[in-house]
N, C-alpha and C positions, 0 to 999 in steps of 0.2 A: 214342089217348092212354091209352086204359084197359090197355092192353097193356103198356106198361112199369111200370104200378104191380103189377100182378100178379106181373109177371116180380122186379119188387122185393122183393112179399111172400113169393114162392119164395123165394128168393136170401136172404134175412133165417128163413126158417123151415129151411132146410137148415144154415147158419150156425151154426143154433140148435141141431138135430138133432145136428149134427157134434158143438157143442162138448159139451152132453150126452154124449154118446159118449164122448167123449175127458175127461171127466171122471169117466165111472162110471170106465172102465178106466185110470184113473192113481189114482183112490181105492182099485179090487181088489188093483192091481200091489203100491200101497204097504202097504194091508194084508198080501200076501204076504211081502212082505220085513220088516216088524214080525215077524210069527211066526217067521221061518228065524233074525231077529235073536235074536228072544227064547229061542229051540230054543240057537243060539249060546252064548249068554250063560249059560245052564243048564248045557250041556256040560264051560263053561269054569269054573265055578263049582265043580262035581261035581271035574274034573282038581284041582283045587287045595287043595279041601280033602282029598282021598285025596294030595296029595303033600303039605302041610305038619301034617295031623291027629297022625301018628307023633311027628314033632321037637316038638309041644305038647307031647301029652305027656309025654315024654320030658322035657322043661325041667320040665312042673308036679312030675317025680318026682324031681327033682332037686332044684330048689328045694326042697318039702316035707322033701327029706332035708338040706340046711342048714339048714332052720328050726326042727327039731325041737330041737334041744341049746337055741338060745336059747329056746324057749318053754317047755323044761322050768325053763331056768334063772328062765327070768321066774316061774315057779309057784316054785321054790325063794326065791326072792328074796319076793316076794309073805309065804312063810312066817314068813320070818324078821324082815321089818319088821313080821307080824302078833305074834309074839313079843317084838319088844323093846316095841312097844306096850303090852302086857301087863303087861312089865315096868316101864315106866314109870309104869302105872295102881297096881303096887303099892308100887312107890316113893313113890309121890305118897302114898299112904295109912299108910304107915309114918314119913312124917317129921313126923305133928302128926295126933295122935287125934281122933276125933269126940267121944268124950265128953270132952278135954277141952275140946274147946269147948264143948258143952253146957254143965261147967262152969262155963267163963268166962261164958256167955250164957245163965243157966238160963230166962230169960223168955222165950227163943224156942222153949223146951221146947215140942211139942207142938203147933206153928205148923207149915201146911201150907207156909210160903213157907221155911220154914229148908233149910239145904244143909250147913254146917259141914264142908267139903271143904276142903284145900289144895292150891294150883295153886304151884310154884314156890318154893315158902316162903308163899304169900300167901294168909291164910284167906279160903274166900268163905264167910260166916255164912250169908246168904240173898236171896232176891229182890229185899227192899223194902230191906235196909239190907246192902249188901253188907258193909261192915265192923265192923256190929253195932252195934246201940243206942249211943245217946250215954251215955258213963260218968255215975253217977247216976240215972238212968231206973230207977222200979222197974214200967214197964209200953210196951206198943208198941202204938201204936193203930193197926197194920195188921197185929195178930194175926189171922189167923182159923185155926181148930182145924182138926184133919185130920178127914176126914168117910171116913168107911169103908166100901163097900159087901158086904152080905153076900149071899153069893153062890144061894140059893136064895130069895131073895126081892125087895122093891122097898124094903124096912126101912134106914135108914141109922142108923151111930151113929158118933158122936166120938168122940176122944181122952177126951172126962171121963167115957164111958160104961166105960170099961176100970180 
């Protein structure tokens, strides 16, 4: 009886041997064929960029040469809307003086928040009262004076100092 348990545990240890075996050499084989894939894929990769590198190229030199006209035009363009700006800026300061607003608003004389600009036809006096003191006012109680720094030191001085 003890004779076929052995012959069993033969039969179960060759089994076992076997499939061992047949599993290094299907893991080796496929390793092999991973590498000849990958050697493949390298080759093919290499063929394809030496056949389509030239026609890149070739397109990016081309492109580049359509694009140049407009991008010079966009810098021309660019210039000239920097220009009419410009002129608009002295437009804008030619159709209503600073001093006459001061004038018209002498108590914001000297106030850090004053601006006496016009946008459009439309004075902006200053920060606090965009359209200027209420007529009658002989003072603004959100004057504060302009505060001057001078430049070799940490001394400041005002408007009343001058």
């Amino acid at each position: 009886m003890e004779n076929w348990q052995q012959d069993w545990v033969k039969n179960v240890e060759t089994a076992a041997t076997s499939l061992e075996k047949f599993l290094q050499d299907a893991s080796k084989e496929m390793g092999n064929r991973a590498l000849t894939l990958m050697e493949i894929s390298d080759e093919m990769a290499e063929e394809i960029e030496q056949a389509i590198a030239p026609a890149i190229e070739q397109m990016e030199t081309q492109f580049t040469a359509w694009l140049d006209p407009f991008l010079e035009l966009g810098a021309e363009l660019e210039s000239f809307l920097h220009d009419i700006q410009w002129i608009d800026e002295i437009s804008d300061f030619t159709d209503f003086s600073a001093e006459s607003l001061s004038i018209q608003h002498p108590i914001c004389q000297g106030c850090r928040h004053y601006h006496g600009e016009v946008y459009n036809g439309t004075p902006f006096i200053c920060a606090m009262h965009p359209y200027g003191i209420i007529d009658g006012s002989e003072s603004c109680a959100d004057k504060e004076a302009i505060v001057w720094r001078l430049p070799f030191g940490s001394a400041e001085a005002s408007e009343d100092d001058f």
